[in-house]
C-alpha positions as a printed NumPy array, in Angstrom:
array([[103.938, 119.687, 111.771],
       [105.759, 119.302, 108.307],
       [109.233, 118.306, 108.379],
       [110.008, 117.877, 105.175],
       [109.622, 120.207, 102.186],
       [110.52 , 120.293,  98.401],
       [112.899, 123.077,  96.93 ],
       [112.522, 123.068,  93.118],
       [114.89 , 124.474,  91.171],
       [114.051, 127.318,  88.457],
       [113.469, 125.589,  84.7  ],
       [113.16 , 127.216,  81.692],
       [113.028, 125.918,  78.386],
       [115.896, 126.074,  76.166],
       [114.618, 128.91 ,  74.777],
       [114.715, 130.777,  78.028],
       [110.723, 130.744,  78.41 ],
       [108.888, 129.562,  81.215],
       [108.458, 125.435,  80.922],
       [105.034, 124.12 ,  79.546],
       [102.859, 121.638,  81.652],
       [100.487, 118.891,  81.418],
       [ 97.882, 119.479,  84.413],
       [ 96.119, 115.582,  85.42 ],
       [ 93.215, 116.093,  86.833],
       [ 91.715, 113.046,  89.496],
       [ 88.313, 112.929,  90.749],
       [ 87.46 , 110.552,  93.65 ],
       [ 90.958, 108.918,  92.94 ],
       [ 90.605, 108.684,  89.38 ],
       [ 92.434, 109.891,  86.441],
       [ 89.934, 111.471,  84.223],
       [ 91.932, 114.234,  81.322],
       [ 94.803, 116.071,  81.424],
       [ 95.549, 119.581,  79.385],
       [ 98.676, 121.2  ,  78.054],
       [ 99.407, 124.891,  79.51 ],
       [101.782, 126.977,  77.249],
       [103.926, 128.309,  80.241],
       [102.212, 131.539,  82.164],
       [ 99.899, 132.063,  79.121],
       [ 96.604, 131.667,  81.2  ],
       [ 94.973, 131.408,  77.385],
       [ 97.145, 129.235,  76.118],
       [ 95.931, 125.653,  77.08 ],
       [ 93.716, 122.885,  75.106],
       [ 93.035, 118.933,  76.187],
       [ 96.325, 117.137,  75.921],
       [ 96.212, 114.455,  72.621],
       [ 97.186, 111.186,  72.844],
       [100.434, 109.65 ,  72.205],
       [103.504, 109.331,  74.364],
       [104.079, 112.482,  75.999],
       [100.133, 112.854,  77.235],
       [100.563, 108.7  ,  78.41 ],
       [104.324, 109.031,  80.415],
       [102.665, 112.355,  82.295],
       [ 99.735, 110.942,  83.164],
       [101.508, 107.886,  84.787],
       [104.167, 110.207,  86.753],
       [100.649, 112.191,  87.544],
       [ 99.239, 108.896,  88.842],
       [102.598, 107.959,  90.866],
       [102.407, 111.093,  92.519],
       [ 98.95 , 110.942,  93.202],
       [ 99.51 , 107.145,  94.891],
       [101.997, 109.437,  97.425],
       [ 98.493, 111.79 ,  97.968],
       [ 96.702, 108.868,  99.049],
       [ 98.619, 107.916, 101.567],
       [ 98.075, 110.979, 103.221],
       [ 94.69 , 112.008, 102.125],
       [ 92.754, 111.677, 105.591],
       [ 89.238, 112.683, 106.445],
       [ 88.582, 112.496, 110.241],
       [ 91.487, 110.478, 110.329],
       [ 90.348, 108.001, 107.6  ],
       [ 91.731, 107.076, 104.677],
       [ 89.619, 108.634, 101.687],
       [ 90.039, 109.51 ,  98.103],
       [ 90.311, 113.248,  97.16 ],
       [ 87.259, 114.738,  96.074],
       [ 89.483, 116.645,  92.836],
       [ 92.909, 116.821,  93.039],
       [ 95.182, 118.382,  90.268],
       [ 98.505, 117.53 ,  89.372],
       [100.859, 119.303,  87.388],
       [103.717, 117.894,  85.507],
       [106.15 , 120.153,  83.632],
       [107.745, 119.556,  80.685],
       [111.085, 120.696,  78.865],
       [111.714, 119.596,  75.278],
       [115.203, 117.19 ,  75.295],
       [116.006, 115.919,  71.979],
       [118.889, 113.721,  74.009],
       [116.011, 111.97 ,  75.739],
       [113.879, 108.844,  74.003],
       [110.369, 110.858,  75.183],
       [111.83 , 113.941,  73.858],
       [111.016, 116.195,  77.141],
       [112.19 , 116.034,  80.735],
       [108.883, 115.59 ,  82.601],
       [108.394, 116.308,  86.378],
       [106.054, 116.55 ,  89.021],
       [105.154, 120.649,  89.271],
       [103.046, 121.097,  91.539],
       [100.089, 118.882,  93.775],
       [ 97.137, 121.358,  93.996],
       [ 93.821, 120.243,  96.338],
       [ 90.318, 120.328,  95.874],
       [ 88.629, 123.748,  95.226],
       [ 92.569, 125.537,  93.874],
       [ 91.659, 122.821,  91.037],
       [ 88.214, 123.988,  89.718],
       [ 88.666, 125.675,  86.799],
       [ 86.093, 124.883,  83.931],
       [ 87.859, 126.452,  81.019],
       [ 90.243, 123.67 ,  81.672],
       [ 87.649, 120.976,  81.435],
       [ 86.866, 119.237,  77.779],
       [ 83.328, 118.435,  79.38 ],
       [ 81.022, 120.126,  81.652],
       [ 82.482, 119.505,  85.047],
       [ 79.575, 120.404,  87.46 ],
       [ 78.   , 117.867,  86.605],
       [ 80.724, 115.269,  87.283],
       [ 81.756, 116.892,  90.337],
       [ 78.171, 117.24 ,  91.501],
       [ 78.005, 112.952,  91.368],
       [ 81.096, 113.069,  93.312],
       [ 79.925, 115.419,  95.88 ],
       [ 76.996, 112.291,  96.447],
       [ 79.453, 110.005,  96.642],
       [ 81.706, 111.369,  98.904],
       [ 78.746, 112.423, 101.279],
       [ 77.203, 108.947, 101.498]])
């Protein structure tokens, strides 16, 4: 039983839209790409480019994901998650040096997290190698 949960407060972006995210995607425990989602526009998303707003997400991404591992159990073993995906919003802040206020979204497992049009390379094929590992 859970007894603990998160209530996140509603964000919008100062101009009243829904906030933008950077989704991290980790396979086998590893931080492979991460792409920006324009709010609820389910077609309006490309790989996130470098520079400083791509590298502070994906290290909140990868703190977060450090607080998945210590839960991630299979047969009551520690194990790395086959694909995990985690979201990290963002809300432009001139006040701030980064110029958004990032935060962790949402944590989504395995299978929620499949979504090829998201991918900058063909993804069966790296989650096929991982599907190996995992079962050896």
């Amino acid at each position: 039983k859970q007894k603990e949960f998160l209530v996140q407060p509603y964000v919008l972006k100062p101009n009243g839209q829904v906030f933008d995210e950077i989704r991290n995607f980790f396979i086998e425990g590893e931080w492979q790409y991460s792409v920006f989602t324009h709010g609820t526009d389910y077609e309006g998303f490309w790989e996130q480019p470098p520079g400083a707003l791509k590298e502070a997400c994906k290290a909140l991404a990868i703190r977060a994901y450090n607080e998945v591992k210590k839960v991630a159990k299979w047969e009551g073993k520690p194990m790395d998650t086959l694909l995990n995906r985690i979201d990290i919003g963002i809300v432009p802040d001139k006040s701030l040096k980064l110029g958004y206020k990032i935060f962790v979204n949402e944590i989504e497992p395995q299978m929620t997290t499949w979504l090829g049009r998201y991918c900058p390379f063909e993804i069966a094929d790296k989650m096929a190698a991982a599907c190996v590992n995992q079962a050896s």
